[in-house]
C-alpha positions as CSV (number, residue, x, y, z in Angstrom):
1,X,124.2,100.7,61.4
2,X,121.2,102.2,60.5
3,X,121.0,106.2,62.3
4,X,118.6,108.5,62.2
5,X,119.4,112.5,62.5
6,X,116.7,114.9,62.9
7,X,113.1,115.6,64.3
8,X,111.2,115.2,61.4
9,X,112.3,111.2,61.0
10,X,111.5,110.3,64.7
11,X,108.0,112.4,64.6
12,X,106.0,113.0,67.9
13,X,102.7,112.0,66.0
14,X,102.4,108.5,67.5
15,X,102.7,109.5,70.8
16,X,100.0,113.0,70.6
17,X,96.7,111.7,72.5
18,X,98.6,108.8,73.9
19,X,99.5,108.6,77.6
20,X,103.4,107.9,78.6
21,X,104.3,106.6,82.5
22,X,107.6,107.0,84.0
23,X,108.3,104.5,86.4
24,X,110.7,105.9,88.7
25,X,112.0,109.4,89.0
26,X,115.7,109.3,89.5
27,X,119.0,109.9,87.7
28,X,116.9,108.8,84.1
29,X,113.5,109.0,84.9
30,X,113.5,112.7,85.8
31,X,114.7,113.6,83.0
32,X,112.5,111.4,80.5
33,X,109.8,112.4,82.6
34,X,110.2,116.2,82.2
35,X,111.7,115.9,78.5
36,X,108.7,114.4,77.6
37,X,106.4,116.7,78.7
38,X,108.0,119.6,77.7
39,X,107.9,118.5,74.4
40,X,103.7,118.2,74.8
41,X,103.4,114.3,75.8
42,X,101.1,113.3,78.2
43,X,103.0,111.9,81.3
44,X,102.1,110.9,84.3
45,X,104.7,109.4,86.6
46,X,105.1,106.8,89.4
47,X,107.8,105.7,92.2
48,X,108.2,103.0,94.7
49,X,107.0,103.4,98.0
50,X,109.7,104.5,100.4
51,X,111.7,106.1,97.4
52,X,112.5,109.8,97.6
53,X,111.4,109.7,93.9
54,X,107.5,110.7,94.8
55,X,108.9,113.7,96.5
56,X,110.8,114.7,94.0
57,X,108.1,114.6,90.8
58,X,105.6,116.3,93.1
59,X,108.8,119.3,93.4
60,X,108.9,119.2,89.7
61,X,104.9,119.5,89.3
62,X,103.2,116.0,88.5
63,X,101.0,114.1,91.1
64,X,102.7,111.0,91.7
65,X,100.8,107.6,91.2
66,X,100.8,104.4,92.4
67,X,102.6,102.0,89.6
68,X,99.5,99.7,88.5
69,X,97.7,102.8,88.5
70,X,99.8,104.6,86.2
71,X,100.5,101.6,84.2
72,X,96.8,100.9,83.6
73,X,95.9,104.1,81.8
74,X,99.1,104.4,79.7
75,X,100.2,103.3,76.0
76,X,103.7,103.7,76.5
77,X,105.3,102.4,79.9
78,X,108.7,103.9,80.8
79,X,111.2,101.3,83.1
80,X,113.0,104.0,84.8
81,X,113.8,102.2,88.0
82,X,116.6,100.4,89.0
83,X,117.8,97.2,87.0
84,X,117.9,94.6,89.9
85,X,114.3,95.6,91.3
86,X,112.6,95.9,87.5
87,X,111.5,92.3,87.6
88,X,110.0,91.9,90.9
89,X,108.1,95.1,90.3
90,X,107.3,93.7,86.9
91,X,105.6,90.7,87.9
92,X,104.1,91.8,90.4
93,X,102.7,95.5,89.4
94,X,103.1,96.0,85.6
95,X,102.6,92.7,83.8
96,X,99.2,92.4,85.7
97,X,98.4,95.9,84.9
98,X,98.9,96.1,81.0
99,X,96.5,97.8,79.1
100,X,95.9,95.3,75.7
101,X,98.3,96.8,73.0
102,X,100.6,98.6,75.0
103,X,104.2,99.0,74.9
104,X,107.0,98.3,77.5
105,X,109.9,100.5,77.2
106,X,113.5,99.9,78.5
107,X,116.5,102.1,78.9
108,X,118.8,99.1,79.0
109,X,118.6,95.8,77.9
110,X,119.6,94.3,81.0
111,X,116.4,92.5,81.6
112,X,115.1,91.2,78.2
113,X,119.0,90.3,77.5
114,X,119.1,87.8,80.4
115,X,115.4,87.0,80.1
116,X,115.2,88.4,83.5
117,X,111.6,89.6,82.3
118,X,109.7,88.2,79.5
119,X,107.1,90.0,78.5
120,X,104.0,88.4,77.4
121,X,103.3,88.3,73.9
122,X,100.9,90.8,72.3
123,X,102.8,93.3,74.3
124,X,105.4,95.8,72.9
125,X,108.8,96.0,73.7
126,X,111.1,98.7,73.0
127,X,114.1,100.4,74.0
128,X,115.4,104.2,74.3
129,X,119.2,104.3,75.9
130,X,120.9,107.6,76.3
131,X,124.6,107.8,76.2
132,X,125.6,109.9,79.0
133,X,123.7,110.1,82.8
134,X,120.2,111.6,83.2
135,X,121.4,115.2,84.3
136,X,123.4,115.4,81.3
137,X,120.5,114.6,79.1
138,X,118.3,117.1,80.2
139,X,120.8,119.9,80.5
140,X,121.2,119.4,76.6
141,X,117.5,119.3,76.5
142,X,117.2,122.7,78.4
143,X,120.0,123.7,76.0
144,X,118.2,123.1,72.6
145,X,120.3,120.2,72.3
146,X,120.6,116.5,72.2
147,X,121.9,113.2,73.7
148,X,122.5,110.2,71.0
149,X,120.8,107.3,71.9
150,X,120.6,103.6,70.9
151,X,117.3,102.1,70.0
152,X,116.0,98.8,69.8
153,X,113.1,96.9,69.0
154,X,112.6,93.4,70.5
155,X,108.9,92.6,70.1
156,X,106.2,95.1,67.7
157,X,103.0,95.9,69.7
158,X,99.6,94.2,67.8
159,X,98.7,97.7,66.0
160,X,102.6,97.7,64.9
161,X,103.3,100.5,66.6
162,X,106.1,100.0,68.5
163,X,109.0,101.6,66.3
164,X,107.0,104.4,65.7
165,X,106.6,105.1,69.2
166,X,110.1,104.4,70.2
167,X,111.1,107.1,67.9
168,X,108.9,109.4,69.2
169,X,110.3,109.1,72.9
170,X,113.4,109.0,71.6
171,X,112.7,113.0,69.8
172,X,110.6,113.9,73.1
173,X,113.8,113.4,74.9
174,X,116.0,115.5,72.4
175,X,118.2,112.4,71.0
176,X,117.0,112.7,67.4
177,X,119.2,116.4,67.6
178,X,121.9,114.2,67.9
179,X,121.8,110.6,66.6
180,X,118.9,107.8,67.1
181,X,121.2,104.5,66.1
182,X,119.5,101.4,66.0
183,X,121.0,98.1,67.6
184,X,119.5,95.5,69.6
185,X,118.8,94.7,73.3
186,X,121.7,91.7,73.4
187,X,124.4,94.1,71.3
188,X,123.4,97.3,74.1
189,X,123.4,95.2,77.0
190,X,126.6,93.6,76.1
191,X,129.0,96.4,75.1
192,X,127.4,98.8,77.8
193,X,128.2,96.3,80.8
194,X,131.6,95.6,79.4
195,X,132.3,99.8,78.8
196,X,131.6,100.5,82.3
197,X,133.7,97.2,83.9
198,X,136.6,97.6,81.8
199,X,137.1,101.7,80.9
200,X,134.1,103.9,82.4
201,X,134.1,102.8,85.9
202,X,136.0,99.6,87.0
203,X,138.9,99.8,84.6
204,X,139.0,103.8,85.1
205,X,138.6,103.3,89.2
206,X,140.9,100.5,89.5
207,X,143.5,102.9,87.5
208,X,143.5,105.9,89.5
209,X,143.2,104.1,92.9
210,X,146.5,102.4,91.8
211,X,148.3,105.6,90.5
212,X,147.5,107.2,93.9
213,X,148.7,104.5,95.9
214,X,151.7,104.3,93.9
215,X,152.7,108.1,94.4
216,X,151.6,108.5,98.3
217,X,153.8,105.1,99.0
218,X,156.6,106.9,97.6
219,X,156.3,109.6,99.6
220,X,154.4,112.4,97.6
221,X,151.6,114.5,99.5
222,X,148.2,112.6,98.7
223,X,146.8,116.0,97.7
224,X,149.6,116.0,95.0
225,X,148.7,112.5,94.2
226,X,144.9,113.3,93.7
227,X,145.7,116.1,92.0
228,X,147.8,114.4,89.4
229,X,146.1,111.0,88.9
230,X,142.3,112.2,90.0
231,X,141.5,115.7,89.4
232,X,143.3,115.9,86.1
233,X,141.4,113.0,84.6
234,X,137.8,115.5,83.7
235,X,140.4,117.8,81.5
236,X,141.4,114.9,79.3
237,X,138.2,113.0,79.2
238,X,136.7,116.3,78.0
239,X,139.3,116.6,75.3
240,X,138.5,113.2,74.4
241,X,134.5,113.6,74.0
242,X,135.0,116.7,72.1
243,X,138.1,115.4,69.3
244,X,138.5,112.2,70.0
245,X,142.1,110.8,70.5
246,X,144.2,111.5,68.3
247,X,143.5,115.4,68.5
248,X,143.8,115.2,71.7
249,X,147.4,113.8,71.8
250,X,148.2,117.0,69.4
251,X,146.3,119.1,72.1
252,X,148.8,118.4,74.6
253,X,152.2,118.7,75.4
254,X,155.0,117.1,73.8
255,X,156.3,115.5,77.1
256,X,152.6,114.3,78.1
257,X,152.1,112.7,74.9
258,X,155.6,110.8,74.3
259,X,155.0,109.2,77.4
260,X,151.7,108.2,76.8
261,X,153.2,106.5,73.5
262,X,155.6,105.0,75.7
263,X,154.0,104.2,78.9
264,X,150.8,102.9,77.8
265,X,151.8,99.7,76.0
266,X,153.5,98.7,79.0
267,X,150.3,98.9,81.2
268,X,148.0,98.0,78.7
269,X,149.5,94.2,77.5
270,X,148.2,90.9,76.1
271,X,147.6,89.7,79.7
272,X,145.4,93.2,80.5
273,X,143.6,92.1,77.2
274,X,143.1,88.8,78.3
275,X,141.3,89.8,80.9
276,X,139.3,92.0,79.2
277,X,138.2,89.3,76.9
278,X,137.1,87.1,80.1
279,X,135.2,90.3,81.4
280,X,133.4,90.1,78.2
281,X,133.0,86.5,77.7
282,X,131.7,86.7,81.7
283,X,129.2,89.6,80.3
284,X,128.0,87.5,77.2
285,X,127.7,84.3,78.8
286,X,125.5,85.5,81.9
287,X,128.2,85.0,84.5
288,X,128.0,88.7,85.0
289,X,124.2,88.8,85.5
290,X,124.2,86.2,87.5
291,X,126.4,87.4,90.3
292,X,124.5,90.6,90.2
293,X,121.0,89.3,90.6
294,X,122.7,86.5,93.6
295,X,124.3,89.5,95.2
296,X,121.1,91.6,95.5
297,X,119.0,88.7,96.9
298,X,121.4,88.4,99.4
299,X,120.9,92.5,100.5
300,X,123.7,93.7,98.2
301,X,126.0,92.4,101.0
302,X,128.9,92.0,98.7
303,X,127.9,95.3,97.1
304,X,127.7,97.1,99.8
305,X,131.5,96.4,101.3
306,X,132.7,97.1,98.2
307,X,131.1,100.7,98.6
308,X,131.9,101.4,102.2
309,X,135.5,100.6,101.3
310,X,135.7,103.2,98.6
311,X,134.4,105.8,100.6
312,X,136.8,104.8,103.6
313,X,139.9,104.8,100.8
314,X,142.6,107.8,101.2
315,X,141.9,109.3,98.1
316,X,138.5,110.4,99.4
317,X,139.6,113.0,102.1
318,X,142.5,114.3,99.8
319,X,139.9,114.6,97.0
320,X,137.7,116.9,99.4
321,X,141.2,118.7,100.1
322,X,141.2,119.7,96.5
323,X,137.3,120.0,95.8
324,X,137.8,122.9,98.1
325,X,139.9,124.8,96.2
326,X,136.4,124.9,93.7
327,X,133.3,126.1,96.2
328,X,131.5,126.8,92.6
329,X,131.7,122.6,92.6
330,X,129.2,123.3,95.8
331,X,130.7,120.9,98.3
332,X,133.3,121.4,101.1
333,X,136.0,120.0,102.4
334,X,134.6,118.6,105.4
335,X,131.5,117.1,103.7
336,X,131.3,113.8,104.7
337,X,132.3,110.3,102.6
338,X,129.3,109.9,100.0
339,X,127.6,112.7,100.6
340,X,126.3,114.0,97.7
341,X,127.1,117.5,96.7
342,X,124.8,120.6,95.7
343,X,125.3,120.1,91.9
344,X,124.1,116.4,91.6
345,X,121.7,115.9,94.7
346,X,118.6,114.7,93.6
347,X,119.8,112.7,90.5
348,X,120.0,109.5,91.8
């Protein structure tokens, strides 16, 4: 894999006396958005109607534009909105809008993977994809740090310009202080989906819900239980992101880490890796997509259930038990299922 480390190979030079747009302002956009400008690009930045984005980039000092507006008078255009609404708002407010020679930029390849959007040709498409969530990107920004990102290049602009002003978002962002690795939209899109289904979120989620349930149906307080199979989870992923496994298995104690040895074959078998092969073969084949895209024509019904039932789940008031014992987390014990608390309101 080809990866580039440092300013000086990702140069802001392409992108000095060139206008970028932000399309959305939420948990990426925000902090592309102010990156960007901090690091002396031109921005300007747009939302949705009805979104609480517009509010929130007028809080943070740019005047807010309507999207054909902002993508008419910019080289570089930003897709920071949602994945399932990009191409309906495509069609019908960016394509049309295109100044010749510009350049479309993605922070996943959701889209152009599926052919969800198909850009016309003469037009430049590109893609900057942090690896960790919008707030975390710009407080290593703010830090004089970096995210790493992975960068693709699915179509050059006509002037040729497209890598060149990829690798200038990517710097303007702070990801060349870390790593800029290239890869392509099909190879992000793929491993990305199947990270978040089978570890990140759904095989993470499915994990704890399961330990917790298993504990409070044998009688153990569900505080206990959260405690245990919940709270403790942050102090080992952190371990993890800073050593990586095997250091962290020496970083704990004996006791934790001959179980793990013995315990985790046993939930982790062929059939569990089965499945995980069907998740992927489901995420390479479309089936995934597909589901997706028929869910949210249909008003996210599906989507939706699944939510509310999370947030009606016993592990939620137990969780705010135990959040309690933290008021520097900034939310209480009696906050209310899906609130969001002090620390990340405004991200999404």
């Amino acid at each position: 894999m080809k990866i580039i480390h440092g300013a000086e190979k990702a140069p802001l030079a392409p992108l000095r006396g060139r206008r970028v747009a932000v399309l959305g302002f939420g948990n990426q956009g925000h902090a592309h958005a102010l990156n960007l400008r901090e690091s002396g690009v031109d921005v300007v930045v747009a939302a949705r109607r009805g979104s609480t984005g517009g509010s929130r980039a007028t809080a943070a000092g740019f005047e807010p534009l309507e999207i054909p507006q902002a993508v008419a008078e910019a080289d570089l255009v930003i897709l920071a909105l949602p994945d399932e609404v990009q191409p309906g708002v495509y069609s019908t407010s960016i394509a049309p809008a295109l100044k010749a020679g510009a350049t479309v930029g993605f922070l996943h390849g959701f889209n152009i993977r599926y052919r969800l959007i198909e850009p016309a040709r003469g037009v430049g498409v590109i893609m900057v994809a942090p690896k960790g969530p919008g707030h975390t990107l710009r407080s290593l920004f703010r830090a004089g740090r970096g995210l790493p990102c992975l960068f693709a290049v699915d179509q050059d602009s006509p002037a040729g310009d497209a890598e060149a002003l990829g690798l200038a978002w990517a710097n303007g962002i702070g990801a060349a202080r870390a790593a800029i690795v290239y890869t392509s939209f099909a190879d992000e899109t793929e491993t990305d989906l199947f990270g978040e289904q089978a570890v990140l979120c759904g095989g993470l989620g499915a994990l704890i819900y399961a330990a917790f349930e298993t504990l409070v149906e044998a009688g153990y307080p569900p505080e206990l239980a959260y405690l245990e199979c919940c709270h403790e989870v942050k102090q080992i992923a952190d371990l993890v992101y800073e050593r990586g496994f095997a250091a962290t298995f020496e970083a704990i104690s004996s006791t934790a880490e001959f179980g793990a040895y013995r315990a985790g074959p046993r939930l982790i078998d062929e059939s569990v890796r089965q499945r995980m092969r069907e998740l992927l073969r489901e995420v390479r084949d479309g089936t995934f997509a597909e589901a997706m895209m028929r869910d949210h024509e249909k008003g996210f019904g599906w989507f939706k259930s699944k939510r509310e039932a999370a947030r009606a789940h016993d592990l939620e008031p137990a969780g705010r038990v135990v959040r309690s014992f933290m008021p520097w987390l900034g939310i209480d014990a009696d906050d209310p299922p899906g609130r969001k608390n002090k620390a990340t309101e405004g991200r999404e």
